[in-house]
C-alpha positions as CSV (number, residue, x, y, z in Angstrom):
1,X,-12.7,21.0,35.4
2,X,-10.3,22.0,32.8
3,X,-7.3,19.5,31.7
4,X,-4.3,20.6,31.1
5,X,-3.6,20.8,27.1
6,X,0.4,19.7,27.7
7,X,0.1,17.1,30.5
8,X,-1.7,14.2,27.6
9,X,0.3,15.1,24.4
10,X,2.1,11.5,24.4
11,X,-1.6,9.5,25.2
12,X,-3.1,11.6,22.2
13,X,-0.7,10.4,19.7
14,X,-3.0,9.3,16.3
15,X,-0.4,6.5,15.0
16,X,2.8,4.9,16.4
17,X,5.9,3.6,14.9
18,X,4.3,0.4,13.8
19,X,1.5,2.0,12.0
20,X,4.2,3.9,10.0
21,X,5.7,0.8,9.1
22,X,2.6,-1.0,8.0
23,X,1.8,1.9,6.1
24,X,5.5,2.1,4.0
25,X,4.8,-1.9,3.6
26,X,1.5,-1.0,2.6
27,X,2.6,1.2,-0.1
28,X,5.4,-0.6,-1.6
29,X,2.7,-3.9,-2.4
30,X,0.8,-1.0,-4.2
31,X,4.0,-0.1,-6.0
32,X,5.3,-3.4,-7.0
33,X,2.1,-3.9,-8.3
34,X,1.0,-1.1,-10.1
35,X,4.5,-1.7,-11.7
36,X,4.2,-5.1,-12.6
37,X,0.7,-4.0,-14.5
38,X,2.5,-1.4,-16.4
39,X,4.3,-3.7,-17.8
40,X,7.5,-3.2,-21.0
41,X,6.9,-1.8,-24.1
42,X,6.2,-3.5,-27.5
43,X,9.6,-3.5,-30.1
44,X,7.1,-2.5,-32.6
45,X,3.9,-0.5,-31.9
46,X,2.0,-1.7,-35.1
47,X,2.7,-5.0,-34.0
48,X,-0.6,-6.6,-30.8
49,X,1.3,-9.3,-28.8
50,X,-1.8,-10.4,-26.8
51,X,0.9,-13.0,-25.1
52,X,2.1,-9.5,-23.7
53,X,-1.0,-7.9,-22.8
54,X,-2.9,-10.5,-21.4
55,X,0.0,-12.0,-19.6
56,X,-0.8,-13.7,-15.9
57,X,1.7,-10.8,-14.3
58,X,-0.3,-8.4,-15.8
59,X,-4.6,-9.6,-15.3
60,X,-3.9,-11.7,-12.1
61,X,-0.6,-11.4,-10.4
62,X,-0.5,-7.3,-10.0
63,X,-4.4,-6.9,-9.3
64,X,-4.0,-9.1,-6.5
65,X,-1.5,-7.3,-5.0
66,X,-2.9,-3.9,-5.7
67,X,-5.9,-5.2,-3.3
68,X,-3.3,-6.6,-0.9
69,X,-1.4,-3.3,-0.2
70,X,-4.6,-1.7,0.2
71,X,-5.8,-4.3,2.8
72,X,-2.5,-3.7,4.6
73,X,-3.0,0.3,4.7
74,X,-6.4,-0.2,5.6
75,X,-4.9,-2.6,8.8
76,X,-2.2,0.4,9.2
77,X,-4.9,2.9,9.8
78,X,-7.0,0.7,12.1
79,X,-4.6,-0.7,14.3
80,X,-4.5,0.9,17.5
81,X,-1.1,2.4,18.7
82,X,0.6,0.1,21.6
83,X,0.5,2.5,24.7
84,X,3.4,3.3,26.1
């Protein structure tokens, strides 16, 4: 018994649409917050603002959503394509 290579193409499909969309979510959590932990830059670089290092933004906000975005890829690659 041999299948037909051409007949399945559509069924074989690895990710739909709405995996692509989780995905470009996905990715702009992981950019906002690898942004946000980048942070400005200091007026003066002999001068250590630990206000602006150690900011919230920086240790608590931007880590978290570095994990969140890559919980959502992690989802985007492990949900399972609607059939059509």
């Amino acid at each position: 018994m041999t299948k037909d290579k051409n007949t399945n193409t559509k069924d074989n499909v690895l990710f739909g649409r709405e995996n692509y969309i989780w995905m470009a979510i996905g990715l702009a959590v992981l950019a906002l917050g690898f942004f946000l932990m980048a942070g400005g830059k200091s007026s003066d670089p002999k001068v250590f603002d630990p206000k602006e290092v150690y900011s919230t933004t920086r240790i608590t906000i931007a880590p978290m959503l570095i994990i969140a975005g890559f919980i959502i890829e992690i989802f985007a690659i492990m949900k399972k394509p609607k059939q059509a």
